[in-house]
C-alpha positions in Angstrom: -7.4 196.6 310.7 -6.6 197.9 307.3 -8.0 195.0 305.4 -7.7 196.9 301.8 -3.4 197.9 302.3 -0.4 195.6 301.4 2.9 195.6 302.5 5.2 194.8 299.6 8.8 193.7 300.9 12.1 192.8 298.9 15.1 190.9 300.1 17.1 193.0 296.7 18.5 195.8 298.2 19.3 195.6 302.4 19.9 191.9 301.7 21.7 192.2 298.7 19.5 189.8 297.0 18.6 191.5 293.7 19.6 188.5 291.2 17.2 186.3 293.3 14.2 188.0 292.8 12.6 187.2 296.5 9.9 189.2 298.0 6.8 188.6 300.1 3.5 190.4 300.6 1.7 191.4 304.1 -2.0 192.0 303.7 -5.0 190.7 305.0 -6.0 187.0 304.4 -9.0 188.1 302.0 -6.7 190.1 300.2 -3.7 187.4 299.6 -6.2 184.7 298.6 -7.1 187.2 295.1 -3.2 187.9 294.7 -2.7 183.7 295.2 -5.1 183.7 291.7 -2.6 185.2 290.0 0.2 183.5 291.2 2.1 181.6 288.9 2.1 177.6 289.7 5.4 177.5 290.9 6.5 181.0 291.5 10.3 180.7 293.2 13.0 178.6 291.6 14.7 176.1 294.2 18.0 178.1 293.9 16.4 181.4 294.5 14.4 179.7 297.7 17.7 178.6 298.9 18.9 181.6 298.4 16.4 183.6 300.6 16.8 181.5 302.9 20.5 181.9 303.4 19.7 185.3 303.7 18.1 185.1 306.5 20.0 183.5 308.4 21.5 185.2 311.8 24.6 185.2 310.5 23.5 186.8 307.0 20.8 189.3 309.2 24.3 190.7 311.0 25.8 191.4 308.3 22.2 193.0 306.8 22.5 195.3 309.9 25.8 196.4 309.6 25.7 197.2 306.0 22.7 199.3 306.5 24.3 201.2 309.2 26.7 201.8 306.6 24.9 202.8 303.9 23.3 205.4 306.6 26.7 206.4 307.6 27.8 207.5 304.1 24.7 208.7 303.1 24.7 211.2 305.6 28.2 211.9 304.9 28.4 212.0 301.1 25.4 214.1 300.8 26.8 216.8 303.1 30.1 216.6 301.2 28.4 216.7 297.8 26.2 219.9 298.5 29.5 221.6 299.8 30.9 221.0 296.4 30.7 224.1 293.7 29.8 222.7 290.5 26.7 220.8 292.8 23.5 222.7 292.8 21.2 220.3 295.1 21.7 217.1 296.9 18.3 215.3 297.4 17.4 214.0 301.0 17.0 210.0 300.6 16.0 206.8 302.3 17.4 204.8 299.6 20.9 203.5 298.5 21.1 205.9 296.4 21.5 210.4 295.7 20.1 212.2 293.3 21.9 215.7 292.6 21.4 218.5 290.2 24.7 220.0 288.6 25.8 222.7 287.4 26.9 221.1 284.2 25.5 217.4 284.7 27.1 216.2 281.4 30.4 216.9 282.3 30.4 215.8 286.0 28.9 212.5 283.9 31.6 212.4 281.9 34.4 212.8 284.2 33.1 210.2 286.4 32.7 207.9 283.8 36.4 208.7 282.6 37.1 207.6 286.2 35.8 204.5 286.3 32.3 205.5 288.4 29.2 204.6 286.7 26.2 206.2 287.8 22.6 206.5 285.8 22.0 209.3 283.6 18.7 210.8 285.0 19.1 213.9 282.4 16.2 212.0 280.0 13.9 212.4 282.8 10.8 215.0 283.1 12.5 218.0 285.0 16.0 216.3 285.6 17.8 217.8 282.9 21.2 218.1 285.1 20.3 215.5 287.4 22.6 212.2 288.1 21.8 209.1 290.6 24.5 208.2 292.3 24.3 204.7 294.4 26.2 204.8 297.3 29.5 203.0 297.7 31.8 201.9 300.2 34.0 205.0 302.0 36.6 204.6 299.5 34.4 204.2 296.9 32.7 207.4 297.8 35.5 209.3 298.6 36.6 208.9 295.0 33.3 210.2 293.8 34.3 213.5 296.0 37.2 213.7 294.1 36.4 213.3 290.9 33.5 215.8 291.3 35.8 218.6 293.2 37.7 219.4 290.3 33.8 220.6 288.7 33.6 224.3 288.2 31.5 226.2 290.6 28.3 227.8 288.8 28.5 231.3 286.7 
């Protein structure tokens, strides 16, 4: 019994919930009955209850399941691809829905995929990212025009 840990959960990424803002805490009783002080009187709106609760329905869990399998899937895949790719210097490992990678020349591999229609965040502002870009993972086609856009990157000096 770990009576001083809590498990924070989200329903904004796997259950493609972001917008309604729905998460729930696991802890021990002691500890949810300080967090319930600062709980705001009426802390989820009716529509965002709904919401969650549509979400997590059997119907809505199978399709949970099979776009996490996905996301797997192309994560696997699109890392491998990117770290092949010349102007890439380093493909993080990640858990998330999401890549970080070190360029060669970050601002142009931002630039052309911009020019391309593919947003991805700028990470280049961060504390030792300077020619790092996050890049959230897509659906195959999606990612597949990523690949292409960032073949045509010149491999390092």
């Amino acid at each position: 019994r770990h009576d001083n840990i809590a498990v924070l959960r989200t329903l904004s990424k796997a259950h493609a919930l972001a917008a309604a803002r729905i998460g729930c805490v696991i802890a021990d009783a002691d500890l949810v009955a300080v967090l319930r002080c600062c709980q705001a009187p009426y802390p989820i709106p009716a529509p965002c209850s709904a919401l969650a609760l549509d979400g997590l329905d059997d119907a809505a869990l199978l399709r949970t399941r099979e776009r996490t399998a996905l996301v797997r899937a192309e994560r696997g895949r699109l890392r491998a691809a990117l770290a092949a790719l010349p102007g890439v210097r380093r493909v993080y490992a990640s858990d998330a829905n999401f890549l970080l990678v070190r360029f060669v020349d970050a601002e142009t591999a931002f630039q052309r995929l911009l020019a391309a229609g593919v947003v991805v965040r700028d990470q280049r502002a961060a504390p030792q990212l300077h020619d790092a870009l996050r890049i959230t993972l897509g659906t195959p086609e999606q990612n597949a025009r990523v690949l292409g856009v960032l073949a045509t990157l010149e491999p390092a000096a």
